[in-house]
C-alpha positions as CSV (number, residue, x, y, z in Angstrom):
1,X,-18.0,-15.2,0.5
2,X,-18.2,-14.0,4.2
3,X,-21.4,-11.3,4.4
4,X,-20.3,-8.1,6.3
5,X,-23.2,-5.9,6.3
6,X,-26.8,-7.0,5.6
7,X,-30.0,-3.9,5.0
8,X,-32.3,-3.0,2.3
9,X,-31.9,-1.0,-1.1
10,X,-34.8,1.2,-1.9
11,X,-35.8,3.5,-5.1
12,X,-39.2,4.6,-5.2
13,X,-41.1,2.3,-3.2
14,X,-39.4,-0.8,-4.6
15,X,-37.5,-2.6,-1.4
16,X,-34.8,-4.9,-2.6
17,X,-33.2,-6.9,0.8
18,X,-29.4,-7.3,0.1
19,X,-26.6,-8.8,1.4
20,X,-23.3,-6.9,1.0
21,X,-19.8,-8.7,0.6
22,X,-15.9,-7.3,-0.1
23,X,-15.4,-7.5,-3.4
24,X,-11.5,-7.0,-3.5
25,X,-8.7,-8.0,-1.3
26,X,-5.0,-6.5,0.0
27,X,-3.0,-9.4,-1.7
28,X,0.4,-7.3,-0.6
29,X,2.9,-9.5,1.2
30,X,2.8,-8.8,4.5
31,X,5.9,-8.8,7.2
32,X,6.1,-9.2,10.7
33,X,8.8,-7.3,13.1
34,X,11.2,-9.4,14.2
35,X,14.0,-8.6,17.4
36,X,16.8,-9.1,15.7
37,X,18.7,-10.6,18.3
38,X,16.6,-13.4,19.2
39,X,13.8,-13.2,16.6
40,X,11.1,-13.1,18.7
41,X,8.0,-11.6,17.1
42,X,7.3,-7.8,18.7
43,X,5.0,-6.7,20.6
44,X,3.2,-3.5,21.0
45,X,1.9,-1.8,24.3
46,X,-0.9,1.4,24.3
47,X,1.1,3.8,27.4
48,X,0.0,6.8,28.9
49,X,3.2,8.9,29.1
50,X,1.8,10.7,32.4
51,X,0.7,8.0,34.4
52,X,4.3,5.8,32.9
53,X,2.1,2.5,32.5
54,X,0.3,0.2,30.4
55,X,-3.4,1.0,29.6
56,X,-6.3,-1.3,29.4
57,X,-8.8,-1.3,26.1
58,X,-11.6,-0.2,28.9
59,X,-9.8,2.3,30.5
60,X,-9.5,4.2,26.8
61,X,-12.4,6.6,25.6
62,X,-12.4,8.7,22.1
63,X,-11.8,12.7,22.0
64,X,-11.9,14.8,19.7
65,X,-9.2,17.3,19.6
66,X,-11.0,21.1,18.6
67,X,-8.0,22.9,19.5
68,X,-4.7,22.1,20.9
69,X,-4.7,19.4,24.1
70,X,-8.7,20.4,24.4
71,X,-10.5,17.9,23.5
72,X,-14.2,16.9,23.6
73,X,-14.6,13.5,25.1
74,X,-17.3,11.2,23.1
75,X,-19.2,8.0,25.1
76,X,-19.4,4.9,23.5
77,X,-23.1,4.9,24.2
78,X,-23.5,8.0,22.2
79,X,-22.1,7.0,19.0
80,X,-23.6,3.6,19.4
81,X,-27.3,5.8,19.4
82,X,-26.1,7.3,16.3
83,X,-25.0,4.5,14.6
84,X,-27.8,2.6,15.1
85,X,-30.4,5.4,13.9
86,X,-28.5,5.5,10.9
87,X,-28.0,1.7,10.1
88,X,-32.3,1.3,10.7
89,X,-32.3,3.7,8.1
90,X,-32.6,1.4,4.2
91,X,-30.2,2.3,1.8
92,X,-32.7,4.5,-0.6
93,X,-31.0,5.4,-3.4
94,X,-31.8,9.2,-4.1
95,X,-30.8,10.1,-7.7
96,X,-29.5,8.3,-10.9
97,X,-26.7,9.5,-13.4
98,X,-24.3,8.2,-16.2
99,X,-21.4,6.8,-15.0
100,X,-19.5,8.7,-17.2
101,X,-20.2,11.8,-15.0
102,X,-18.5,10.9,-12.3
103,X,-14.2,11.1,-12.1
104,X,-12.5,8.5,-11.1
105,X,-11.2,10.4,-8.1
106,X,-14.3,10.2,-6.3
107,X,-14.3,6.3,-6.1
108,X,-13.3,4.6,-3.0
109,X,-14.0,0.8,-2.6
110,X,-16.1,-1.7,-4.5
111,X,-18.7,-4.1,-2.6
112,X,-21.0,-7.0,-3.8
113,X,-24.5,-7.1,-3.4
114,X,-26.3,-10.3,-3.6
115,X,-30.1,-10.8,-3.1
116,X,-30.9,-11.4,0.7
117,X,-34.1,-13.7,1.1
118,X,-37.2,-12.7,-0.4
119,X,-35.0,-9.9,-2.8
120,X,-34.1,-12.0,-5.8
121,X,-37.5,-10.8,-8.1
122,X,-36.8,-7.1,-6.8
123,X,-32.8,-7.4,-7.3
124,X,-33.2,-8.3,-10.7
125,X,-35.6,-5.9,-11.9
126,X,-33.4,-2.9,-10.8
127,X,-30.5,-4.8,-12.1
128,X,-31.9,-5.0,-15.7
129,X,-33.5,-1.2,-15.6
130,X,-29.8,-0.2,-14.6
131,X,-28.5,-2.0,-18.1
132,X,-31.2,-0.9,-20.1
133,X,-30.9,2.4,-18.6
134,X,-27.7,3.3,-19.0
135,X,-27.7,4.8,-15.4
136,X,-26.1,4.3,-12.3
137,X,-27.8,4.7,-8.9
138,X,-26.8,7.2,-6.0
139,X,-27.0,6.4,-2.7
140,X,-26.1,6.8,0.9
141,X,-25.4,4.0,3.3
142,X,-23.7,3.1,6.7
143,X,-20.1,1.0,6.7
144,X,-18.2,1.0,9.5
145,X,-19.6,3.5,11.7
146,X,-19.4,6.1,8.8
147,X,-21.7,7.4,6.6
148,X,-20.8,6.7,3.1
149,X,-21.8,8.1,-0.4
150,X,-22.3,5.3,-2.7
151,X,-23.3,4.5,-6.3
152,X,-25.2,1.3,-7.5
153,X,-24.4,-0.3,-10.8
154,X,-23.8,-3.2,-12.6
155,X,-20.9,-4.9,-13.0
156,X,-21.2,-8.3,-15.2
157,X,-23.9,-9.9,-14.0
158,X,-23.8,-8.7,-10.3
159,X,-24.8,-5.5,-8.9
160,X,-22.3,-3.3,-6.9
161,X,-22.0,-0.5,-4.8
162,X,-18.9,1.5,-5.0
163,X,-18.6,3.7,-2.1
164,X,-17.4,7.3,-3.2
165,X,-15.7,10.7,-1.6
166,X,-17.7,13.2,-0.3
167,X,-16.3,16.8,-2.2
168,X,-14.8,18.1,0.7
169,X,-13.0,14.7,1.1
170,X,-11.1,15.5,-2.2
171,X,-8.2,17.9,-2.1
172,X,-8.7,20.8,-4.1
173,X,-6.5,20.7,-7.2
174,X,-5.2,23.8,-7.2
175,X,-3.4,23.2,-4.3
176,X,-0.8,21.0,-5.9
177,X,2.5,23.1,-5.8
178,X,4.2,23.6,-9.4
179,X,1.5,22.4,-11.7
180,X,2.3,24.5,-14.9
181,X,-0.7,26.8,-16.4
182,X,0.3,26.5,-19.9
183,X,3.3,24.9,-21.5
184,X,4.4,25.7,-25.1
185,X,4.4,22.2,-27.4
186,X,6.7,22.0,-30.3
187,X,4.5,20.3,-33.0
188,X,6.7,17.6,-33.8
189,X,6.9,16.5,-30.3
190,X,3.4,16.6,-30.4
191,X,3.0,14.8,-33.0
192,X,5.2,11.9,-32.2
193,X,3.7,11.5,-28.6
194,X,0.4,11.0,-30.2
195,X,2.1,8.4,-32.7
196,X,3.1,6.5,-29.8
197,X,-0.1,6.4,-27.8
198,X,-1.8,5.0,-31.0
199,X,0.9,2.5,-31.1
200,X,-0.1,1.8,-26.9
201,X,-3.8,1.7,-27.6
202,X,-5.5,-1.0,-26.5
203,X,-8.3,-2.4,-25.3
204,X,-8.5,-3.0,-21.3
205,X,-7.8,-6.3,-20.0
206,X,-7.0,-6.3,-16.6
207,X,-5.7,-10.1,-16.8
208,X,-2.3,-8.6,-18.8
209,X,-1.4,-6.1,-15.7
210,X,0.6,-8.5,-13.0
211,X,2.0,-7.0,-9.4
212,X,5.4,-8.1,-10.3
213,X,7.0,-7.0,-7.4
214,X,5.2,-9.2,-4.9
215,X,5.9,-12.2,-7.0
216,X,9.5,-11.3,-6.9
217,X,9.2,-11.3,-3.0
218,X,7.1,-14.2,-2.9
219,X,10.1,-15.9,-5.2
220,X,12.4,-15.0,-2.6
221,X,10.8,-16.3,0.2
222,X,10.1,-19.8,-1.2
223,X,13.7,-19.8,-1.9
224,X,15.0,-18.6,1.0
225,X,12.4,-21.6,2.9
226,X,14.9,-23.9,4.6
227,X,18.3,-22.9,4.5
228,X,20.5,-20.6,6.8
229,X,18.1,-17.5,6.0
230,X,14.8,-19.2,8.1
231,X,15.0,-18.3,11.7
232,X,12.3,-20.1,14.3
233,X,10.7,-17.8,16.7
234,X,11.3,-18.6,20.2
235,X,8.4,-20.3,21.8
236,X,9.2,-19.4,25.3
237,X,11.0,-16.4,27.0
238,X,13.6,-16.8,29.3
239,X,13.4,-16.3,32.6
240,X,14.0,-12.8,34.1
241,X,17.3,-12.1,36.0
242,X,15.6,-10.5,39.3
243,X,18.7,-9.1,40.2
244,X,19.5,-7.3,36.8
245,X,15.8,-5.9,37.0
246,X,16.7,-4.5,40.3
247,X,19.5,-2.7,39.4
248,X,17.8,-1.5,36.5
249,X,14.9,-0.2,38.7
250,X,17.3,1.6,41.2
251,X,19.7,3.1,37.8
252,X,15.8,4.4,36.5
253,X,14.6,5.9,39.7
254,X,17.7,7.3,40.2
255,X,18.1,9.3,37.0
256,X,13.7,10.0,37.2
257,X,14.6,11.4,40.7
258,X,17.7,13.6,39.3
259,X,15.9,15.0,36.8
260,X,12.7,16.2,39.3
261,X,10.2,15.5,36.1
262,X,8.4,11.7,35.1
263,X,10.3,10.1,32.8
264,X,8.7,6.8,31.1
265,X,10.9,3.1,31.8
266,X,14.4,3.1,30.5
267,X,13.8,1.1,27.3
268,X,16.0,-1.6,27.9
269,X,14.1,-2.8,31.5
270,X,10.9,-2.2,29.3
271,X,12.2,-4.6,26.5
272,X,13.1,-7.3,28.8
273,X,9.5,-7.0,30.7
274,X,8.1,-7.7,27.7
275,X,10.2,-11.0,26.4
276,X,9.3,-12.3,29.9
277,X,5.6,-12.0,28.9
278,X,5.7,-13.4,25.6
């Protein structure tokens, strides 16, 4: 299981080296875009509109828009400085509560932790004062270049951290348009509704819930595997016809130089330009 972030969990002044690892996956089906007319995978280009060109990933910096078109331009260099002062910092976990006090809404994304060297004694004392505890573990931590809020518990045999929202990250609730304050309930359709979640009630197994559509599309594309449906992408782009660039070229400067204003490629001279480079 790949690592992705390595760092130290502390409570008190117990230090427990950890290694951190996904613990779920996207298993949607994913798609690529196709041209239609000679299915040829396509490709996407980052523009400027003013300067009507391609720009390189080093000609790009990060702003922060405060106001409309002002922005305040970020360095690299600075949020590297921040990030690292931050990722130095160990993971101390800050307060424990009962699970139970936290809603669902507030959970994000679960992670792995494993022992990193020299953690396993420390890794499984906190893991077994979490169980015979009853209590969960909050912390703050570093993923990604954010900041994240993040609880500690035990799932199984394993400990995890499941990063969680910040409060002002959740909407507040009483913006949702139309939610009724009070509805009046006739007490036989009360009744019955509750006669039919007893007859639902269950115990959780997550093993009987399936993603049924993406085995249906799954299904589909095995079947549709070698028969008039498959297409093969072409390997190499034809040449370019100079002559019908040329044109093209003169047709776009003419209609730019009508209009008195910068106006980005025509799209069709853009499209070819970029079959020729694939």
């Amino acid at each position: 299981m790949h690592t992705m972030w390595k760092g130290t969990i502390s409570f008190g002044l117990v230090n427990i080296p950890v290694k951190m690892h996904a613990a779920t996956e996207n298993k949607d089906v994913q798609f690529r875009q196709l041209h239609k007319e000679c299915q040829t995978p396509i490709k996407y280009e980052k523009t400027c509109p003013v300067c009507d060109r391609e720009v390189k990933n080093e000609e790009i910096v990060k702003g922060f828009e405060y106001a409309k078109n002002k922005f305040v331009i970020l360095d690299e260099e600075d949020l590297e400085a921040l990030r690292k002062e931050q990722t130095d910092k160990a993971v101390e976990i800050i307060d424990f509560v009962k699970l139970e006090e936290i809603d669902p809404i507030y959970f994000e994304k679960s992670y792995y932790l494993s022992p990193n060297e020299g953690g396993t004694k420390a890794y499984g004392l906190l893991r077994t004062a979490l169980k015979d505890s009853g209590k969960i573990g909050v912390a703050k931590m570093i993923i990604r270049a954010k900041e994240q809020l993040a609880v500690i518990r035990v799932y199984q045999n394993t400990l995890v951290a499941e990063t969680i929202h910040y409060p002002d990250e959740v909407r507040n609730v009483l913006d949702v348009p139309n939610v009724p304050e009070e509805v009046e309930t006739g007490k036989k359709e009360l009744e019955t509704a509750k006669m039919l979640i007893d007859q639902l009630t269950t115990e959780f197994n997550p093993e009987n819930y399936k993603d049924e559509y993406r085995t249906a599309v799954l299904d589909l594309i095995e079947n549709r595997k070698g028969n008039a449906q498959t297409v093969v992408a072409n390997e190499k782009a034809p040449t370019p016809n100079n002559v019908t660039d040329l044109m093209e070229a003169l047709q776009a400067s003419l209609e730019k130089a009508k209009k008195e204003k910068p106006k980005p490629r025509q799209p069709k001279r853009k499209t070819k330009r970029k079959t020729a480079e694939g």
